[in-house]
Structure formats: C-alpha cells, structure tokens
C-alpha positions in Angstrom: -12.1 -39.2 21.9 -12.6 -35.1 22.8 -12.7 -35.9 26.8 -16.0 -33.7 27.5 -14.9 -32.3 30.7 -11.8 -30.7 29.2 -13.7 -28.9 26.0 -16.1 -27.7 28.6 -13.2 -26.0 31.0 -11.4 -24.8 27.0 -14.9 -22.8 26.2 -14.9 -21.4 29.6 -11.3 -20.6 29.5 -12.0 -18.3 25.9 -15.0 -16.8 27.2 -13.3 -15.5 29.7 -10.6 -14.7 27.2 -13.4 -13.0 25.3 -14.6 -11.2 28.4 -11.3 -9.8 29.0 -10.0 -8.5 25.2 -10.0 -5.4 25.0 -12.2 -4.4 22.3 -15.2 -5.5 24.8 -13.9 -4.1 27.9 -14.2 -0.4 25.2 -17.9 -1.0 26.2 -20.2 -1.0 29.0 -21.5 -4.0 30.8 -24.7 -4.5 28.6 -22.8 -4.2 25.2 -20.0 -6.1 26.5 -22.2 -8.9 27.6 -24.1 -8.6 24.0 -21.0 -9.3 22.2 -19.8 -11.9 24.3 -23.0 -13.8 23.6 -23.1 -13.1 20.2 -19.5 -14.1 19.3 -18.7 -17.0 17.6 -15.3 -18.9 18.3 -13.4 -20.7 15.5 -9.6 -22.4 15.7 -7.9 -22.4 12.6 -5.1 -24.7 11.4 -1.5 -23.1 9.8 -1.8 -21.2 7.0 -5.8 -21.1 6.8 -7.0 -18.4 5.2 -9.3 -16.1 7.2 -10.4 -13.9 4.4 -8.7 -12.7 0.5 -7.7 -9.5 -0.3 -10.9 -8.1 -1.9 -13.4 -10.1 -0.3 -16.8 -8.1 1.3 -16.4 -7.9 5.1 -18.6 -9.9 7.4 -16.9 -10.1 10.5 -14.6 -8.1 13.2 -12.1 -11.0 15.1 -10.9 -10.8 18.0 -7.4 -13.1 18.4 -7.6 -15.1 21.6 -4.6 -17.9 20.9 -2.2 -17.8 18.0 -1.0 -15.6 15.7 -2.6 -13.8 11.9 -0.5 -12.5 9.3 -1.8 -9.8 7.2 -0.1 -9.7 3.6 -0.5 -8.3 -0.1 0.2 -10.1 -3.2 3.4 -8.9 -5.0 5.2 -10.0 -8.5 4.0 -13.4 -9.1 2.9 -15.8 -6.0 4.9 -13.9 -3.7 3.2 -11.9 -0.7 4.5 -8.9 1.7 3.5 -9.1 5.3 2.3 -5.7 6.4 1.3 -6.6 9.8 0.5 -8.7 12.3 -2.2 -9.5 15.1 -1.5 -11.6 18.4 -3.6 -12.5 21.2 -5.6 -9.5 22.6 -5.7 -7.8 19.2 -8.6 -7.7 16.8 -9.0 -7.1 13.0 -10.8 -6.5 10.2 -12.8 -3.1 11.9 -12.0 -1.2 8.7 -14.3 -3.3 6.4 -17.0 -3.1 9.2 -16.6 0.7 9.8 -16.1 1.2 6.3 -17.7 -1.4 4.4 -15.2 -1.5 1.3 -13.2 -4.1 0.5 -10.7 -6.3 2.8 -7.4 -4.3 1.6 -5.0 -7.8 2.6 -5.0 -11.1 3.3 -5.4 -12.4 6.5 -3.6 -15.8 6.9 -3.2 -18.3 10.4 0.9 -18.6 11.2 1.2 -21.8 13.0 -2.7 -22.2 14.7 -4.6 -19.4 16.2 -8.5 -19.3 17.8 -10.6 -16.5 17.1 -13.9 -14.9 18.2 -16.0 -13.9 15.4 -18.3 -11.3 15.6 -20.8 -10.3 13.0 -21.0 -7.0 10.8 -24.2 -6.1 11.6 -23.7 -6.8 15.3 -20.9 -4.6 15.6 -22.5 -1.7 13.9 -25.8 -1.7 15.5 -23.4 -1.2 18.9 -21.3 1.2 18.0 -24.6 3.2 16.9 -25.9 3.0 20.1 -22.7 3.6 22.0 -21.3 6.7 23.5 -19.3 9.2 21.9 -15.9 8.8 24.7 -16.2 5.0 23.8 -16.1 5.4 19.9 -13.3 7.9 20.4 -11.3 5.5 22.4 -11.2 2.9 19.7 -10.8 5.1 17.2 -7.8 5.9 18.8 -6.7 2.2 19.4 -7.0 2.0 15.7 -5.4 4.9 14.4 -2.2 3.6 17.2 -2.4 0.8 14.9 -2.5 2.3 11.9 0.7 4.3 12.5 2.3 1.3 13.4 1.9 -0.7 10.4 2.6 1.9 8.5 5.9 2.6 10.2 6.6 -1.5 9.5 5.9 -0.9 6.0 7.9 2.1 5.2 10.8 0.0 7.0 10.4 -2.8 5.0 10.6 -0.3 1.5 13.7 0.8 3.1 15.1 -2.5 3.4 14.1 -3.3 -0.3 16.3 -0.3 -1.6 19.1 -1.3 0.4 19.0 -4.7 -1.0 18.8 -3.4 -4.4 21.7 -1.5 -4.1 23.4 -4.0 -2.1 22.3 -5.9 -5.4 23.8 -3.8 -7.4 27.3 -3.6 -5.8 27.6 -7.8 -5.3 27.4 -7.9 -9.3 29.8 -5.3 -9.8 32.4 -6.6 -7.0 32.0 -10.2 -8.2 32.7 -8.9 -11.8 35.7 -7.0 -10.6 37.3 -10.0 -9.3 36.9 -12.6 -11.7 40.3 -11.3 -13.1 42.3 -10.9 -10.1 41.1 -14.3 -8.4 41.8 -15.9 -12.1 44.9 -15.0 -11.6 45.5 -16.1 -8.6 44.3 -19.6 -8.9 46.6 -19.6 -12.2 49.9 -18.3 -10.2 49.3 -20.7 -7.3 48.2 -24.0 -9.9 51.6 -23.3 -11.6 53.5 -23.1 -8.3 52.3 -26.0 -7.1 53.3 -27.9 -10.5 56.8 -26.3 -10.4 57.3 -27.6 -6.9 55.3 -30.7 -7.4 57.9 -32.8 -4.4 57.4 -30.2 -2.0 54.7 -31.3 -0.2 54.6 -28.4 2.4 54.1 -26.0 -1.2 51.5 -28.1 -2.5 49.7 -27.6 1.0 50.0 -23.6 0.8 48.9 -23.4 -3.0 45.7 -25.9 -2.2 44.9 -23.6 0.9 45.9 -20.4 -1.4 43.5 -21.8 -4.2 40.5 -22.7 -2.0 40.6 -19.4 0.0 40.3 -17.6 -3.8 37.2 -20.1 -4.5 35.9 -19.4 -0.6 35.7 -15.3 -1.8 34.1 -16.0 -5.1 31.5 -18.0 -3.3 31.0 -16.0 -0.7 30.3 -12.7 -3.2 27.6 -15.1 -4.8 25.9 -15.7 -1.6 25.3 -12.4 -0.8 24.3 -11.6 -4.0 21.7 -14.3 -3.4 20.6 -12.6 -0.5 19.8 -9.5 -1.7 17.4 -11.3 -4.4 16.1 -12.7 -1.9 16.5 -16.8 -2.5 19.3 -19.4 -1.4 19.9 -21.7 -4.1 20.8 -25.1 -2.6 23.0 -27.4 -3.9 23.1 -30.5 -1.4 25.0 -34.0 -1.2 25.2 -36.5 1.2 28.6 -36.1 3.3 30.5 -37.1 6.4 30.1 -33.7 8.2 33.2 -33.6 9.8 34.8 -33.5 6.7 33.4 -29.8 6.1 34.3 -29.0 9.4 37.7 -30.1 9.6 37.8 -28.1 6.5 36.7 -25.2 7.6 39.2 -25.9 10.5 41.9 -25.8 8.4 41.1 -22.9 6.1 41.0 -20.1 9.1 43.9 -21.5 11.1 46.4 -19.0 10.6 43.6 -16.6 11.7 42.6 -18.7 14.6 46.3 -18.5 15.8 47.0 -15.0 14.7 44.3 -13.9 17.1 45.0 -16.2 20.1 42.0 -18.0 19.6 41.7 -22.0 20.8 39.7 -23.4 18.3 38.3 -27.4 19.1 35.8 -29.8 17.0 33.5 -32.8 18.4 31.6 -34.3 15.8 30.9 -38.0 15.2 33.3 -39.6 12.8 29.9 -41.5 11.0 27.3 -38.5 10.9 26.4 -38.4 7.1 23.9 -35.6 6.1 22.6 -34.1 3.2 23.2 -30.8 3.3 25.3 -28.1 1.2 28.4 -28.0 2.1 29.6 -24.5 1.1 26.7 -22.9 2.6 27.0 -24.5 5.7 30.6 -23.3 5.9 29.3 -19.8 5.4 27.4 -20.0 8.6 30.0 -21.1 10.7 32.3 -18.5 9.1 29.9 -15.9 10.0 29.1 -17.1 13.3 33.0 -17.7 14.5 34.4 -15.0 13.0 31.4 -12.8 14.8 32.6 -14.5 18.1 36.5 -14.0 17.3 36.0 -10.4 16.6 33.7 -9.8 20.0 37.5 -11.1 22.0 38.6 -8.1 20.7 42.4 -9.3 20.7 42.2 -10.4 23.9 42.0 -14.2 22.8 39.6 -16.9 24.0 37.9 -20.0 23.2 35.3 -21.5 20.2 34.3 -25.0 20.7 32.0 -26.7 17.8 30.2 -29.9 19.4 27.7 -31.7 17.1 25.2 -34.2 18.9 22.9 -36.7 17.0 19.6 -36.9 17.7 16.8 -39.1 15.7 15.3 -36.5 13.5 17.9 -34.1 13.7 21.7 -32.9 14.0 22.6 -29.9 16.6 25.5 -27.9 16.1 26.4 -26.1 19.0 28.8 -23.2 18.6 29.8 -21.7 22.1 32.6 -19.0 22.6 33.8 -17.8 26.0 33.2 -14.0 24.8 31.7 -11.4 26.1 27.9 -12.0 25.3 26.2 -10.6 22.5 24.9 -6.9 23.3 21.2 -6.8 25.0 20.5 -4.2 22.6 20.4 -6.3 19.3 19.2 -10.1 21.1 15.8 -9.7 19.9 16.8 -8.1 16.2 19.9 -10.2 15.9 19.1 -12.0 13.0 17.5 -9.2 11.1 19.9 -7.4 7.8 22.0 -4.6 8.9 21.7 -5.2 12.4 25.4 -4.6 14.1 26.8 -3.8 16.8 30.8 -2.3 17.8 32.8 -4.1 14.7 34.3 -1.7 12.6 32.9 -2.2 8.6 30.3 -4.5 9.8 27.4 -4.5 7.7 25.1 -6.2 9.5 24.3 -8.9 6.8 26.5 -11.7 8.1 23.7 -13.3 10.9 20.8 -12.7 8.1 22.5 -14.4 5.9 23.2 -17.5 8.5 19.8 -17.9 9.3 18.7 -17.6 5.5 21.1 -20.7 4.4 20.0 -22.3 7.9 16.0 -21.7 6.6 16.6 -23.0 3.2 17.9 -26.4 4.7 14.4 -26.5 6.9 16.4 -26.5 10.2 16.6 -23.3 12.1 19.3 -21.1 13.8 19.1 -19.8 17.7 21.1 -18.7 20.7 21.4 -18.5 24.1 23.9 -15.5 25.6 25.2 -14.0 28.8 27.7 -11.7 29.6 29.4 -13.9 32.1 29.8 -17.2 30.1 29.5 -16.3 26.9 27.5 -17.3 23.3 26.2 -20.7 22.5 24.7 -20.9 18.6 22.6 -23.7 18.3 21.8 -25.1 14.7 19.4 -27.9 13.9 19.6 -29.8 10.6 16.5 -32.4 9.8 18.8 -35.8 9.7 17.5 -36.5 6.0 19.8 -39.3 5.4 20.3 -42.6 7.4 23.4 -42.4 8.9 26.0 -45.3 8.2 29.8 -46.3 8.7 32.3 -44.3 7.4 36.1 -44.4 7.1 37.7 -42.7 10.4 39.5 -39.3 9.6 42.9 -38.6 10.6 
C-alpha cells in the first residue's frame, strides 16, 4: 500500500520543486503562483513517450526528476539524440510559442516526473507579461538553442570520421589478408618441420594467434565505425581467456618492466565472447602500460563472483588517468599524451562491454593509480570445472 503520509510530503516536495524551476521564478509572484496551481504533475516510466515527432503541441514541461531525450528518426528504426533536458529544464516552448509541429521526439531515459502546463495557459501569460520577462526567456531559449545545435553539428562530425575511419578499416583489412596469409602459412610449415620441438611449436602457435589477434582486431573496428558489435558468445571457463591473453602479450609485459598478475576462480563459467572480451582488456592494459611510460609498474586483473554478476577489476599502479578526459573518457577520439593514439581504443571497450549488457567504469587518482571495473550479467549457472595448470 501507497503509505498516505509519504505521497503527501512527495507532492509537497515537487511543488516546491515547481515553485523553484526556473521558468516560474521568469515571472512575478501572481503569474508564478498561477502556473503553479495550474500545473499538472505526471511520473513517467523508461522509455515512455512524452510526445511523437509531428504531433500538435498541448503542453510546456517542466523536468523536476529524471531525465528526457529528444531524438529524430533516421534510416530505418534507428533514432539521433539531439538533446537532452534534466531537472530544472523545460521543453516543448517552441510548439507553444509557435504552434507548428513538435520537430522530435521526446522519450523518458530511465524515469523522470514532470509538470505539465497547458498551451493555452502559457500563452495567455506570456500576453499579459512584461516585455524584460519575455526577453529573458527568450534568451534562456535561444542559450539552448545554440547548444543543441553545437551537439548536433558534433555529432555530424563524428559521423564523417567514422565513415572515413570506415573507409580505411576495409582497405587495411584488405591489404593484409595477403601478408597475414602468409604468415600463418610460413609459421604452420615451421611448426610441421620441427614437429619434436616443442619449444618451436610454442613460438609458431603464439606467432599464428598473434596474426589471427590483428585480423580480428581490424574487424572490430570496422564494426565500430558501422556502428554495431556483432556477438558471437559461448559458454567458457573465463580464466581460460585470460590466461590467454596472459600469455599472448608476455614478451611485451616483460619488455616493458611491467608485473603482470591474474585472480580468477578456476570454476567461473560465463557466456560471453571471448575475442571481444580480450579486446577490452587489450585496450584497457595496454592504455595502462603505456601511461608507465617506461618506467615499469604493476597490472593486477582480480575477478570476484557475485549472484547476478561477474566484476573484473583491472587496477594499475600508474599515474591516474588525466582530469581533463575523466568525464569524456569513453567517448571516440578522445586521447590524451600517447603518441598515434586515436582515441578509439576506450569507445570501443565500452561498445563490446554494452553489447554484452554489462557496463564499463572507473575509479582514478593520481596517487594510487586506475581501477577499471567491468560487470558481466552471470547468464550461465556456474559449475565444476577441470583446474588449470
């Protein structure tokens, strides 16, 4: 049961919300109080659907909790966010000053409340308002305005790049389908000309999965830039991957001083892709290796269990990643001090981590370093498996 009391103090708590947004506190006392009795407040669940692209407008909003998407409709079912509105914002004034058409959709991201304020309300009091008031949000919208389109001409920008960074992937994977032919030929024959050498075998299987590990990771990228991550999971003992992974950069790992350690349960099975998981730790240890800067250090992945979930935490003794980049660090092309750094490695990370439903976040200092923390959904019931060695 709704315990009365509480819904009682939640209505207080938005109309005082409502009393303090600041699209009422752009009018007088007497106006303000108008709106605030004539406002109508609605929560919304994820992904509801305020109003369609096209639709007449009826009502200004005014966010109080939670957060709205706005976002056209592009090739297919696919949509471009264009902006966004948070708590103390409002929307939809265009269609009321204007009364054309809603030019986007307007869609809830997790759950947001609203104040709803009706069309006609809100143009009989901006008739009957002063000219310094009008002016002032005129010139809260037109703020707006310049922002979104300054978040729209970046995000055209970033669609050429990935065009062209497109373009390139398809001509660098076709370029090297020779070359890495060849080399999985050479090192095949070596290893059957030298098949009681044990130690040879070893260096043509490394030689041969390093050549696959280039190919794959040209695909990937090439995956990004169209914008999808095409999955292909199994059900695996994880620290197979990551003894793997272990073994494929530890000449690298010792030719740059680092101390590289694994915890992992020796049971943990998950369903997950392996290869693309291996990207993301690439990307993430070779970003911390590179931060030491030849000075050496410490990487240490630990993976804990949890009951819905698997964590891998990645934590290097480095030197913290850069304030600068924190809040943008998972965004393309953002890099920072790495000579030929492109800036794609992290997007890509969280990308693969996205497409697996888990997600991808940090915490950093300069004084102890960077932990990565990745969270996998536990999809399959773990179970016994042989002990590796």
């Amino acid at each position: 049961m709704i315990d009365p009391l509480a819904l009682e103090s939640r209505c207080r708590q938005f109309l005082m919300d409502i009393q303090a947004h600041q699209f009422v506190t752009f009018f007088d006392s007497e106006r303000s109080t108008k709106l605030c009795e004539l406002a109508m407040i609605e929560t919304f669940s994820d992904d509801t659907i305020i109003f369609e692209e096209g639709e007449i407008p009826d009502f200004l909003y005014l966010v109080l909790e939670g957060e709205i998407l706005f976002r056209k409709q592009i090739a297919g079912n696919n949509f471009q966010i264009v902006a966004r509105a948070v708590p103390n914002d409002f929307f939809g004034e265009f269609g009321i000053l204007d009364g054309q058409p809603r030019s986007a959709q307007a869609i809830v991201r997790g759950s947001a409340t609203l104040a709803k304020i009706p069309r006609n309300i809100v143009i009989d009091i901006l008739d009957n308002t002063r000219g310094a008031v009008v002016l002032k949000l005129f010139h809260y919208v037109i703020q707006r305005l310049r922002a979104t389109t300054e978040q729209y001409v970046k995000q055209l920008a970033y669609k050429e790049k990935m065009v062209l960074v497109g373009e390139m992937v398809n001509t660098i994977i076709h370029d090297l389908k020779s070359p890495l032919s060849g080399i999985q030929l050479s090192s095949g024959m070596v290893r059957e000309m030298h098949s009681e050498d044990e130690e040879t075998i070893e260096w043509c299987n490394l030689i041969q999965a390093q050549a696959t590990r280039m190919t794959a990771m040209a695909e990937e990228l090439l995956e990004f830039a169209r914008g999808s991550a095409v999955l292909h999971k199994r059900s695996i003992n994880l620290v197979e991957p990551l003894k793997h992974f272990e073994k494929l950069n530890s000449i690298y790992f010792q030719d740059e001083n680092v101390d590289f350690s694994i915890v992992c349960p020796e049971d943990l099975i998950i369903e997950v892709d392996d290869t693309k998981l291996a990207r993301v730790l690439q990307n993430i240890v070779i970003n911390a290796v590179q931060a030491f800067d030849g000075s050496g250090g410490n990487v240490a992945i630990t993976v804990r269990k949890f009951t819905d979930c698997i964590r891998l935490e990645i934590r290097d003794n480095g030197p913290g990643i850069p304030e600068d980049i924190r809040e943008n660090f998972f965004d393309a092309f953002v890099t920072y001090g790495k000579q030929g750094g492109t800036g794609l490695g992290t997007a890509i990370a969280k990308s693969i981590i996205e497409a697996h439903d888990g997600q991808i976040y940090f915490e950093t200092s300069h004084e102890t370093g960077t932990t990565f923390f990745i969270e996998l959904p536990l999809s399959v019931i773990t179970h016994q498996s042989p002990a590796m060695h």
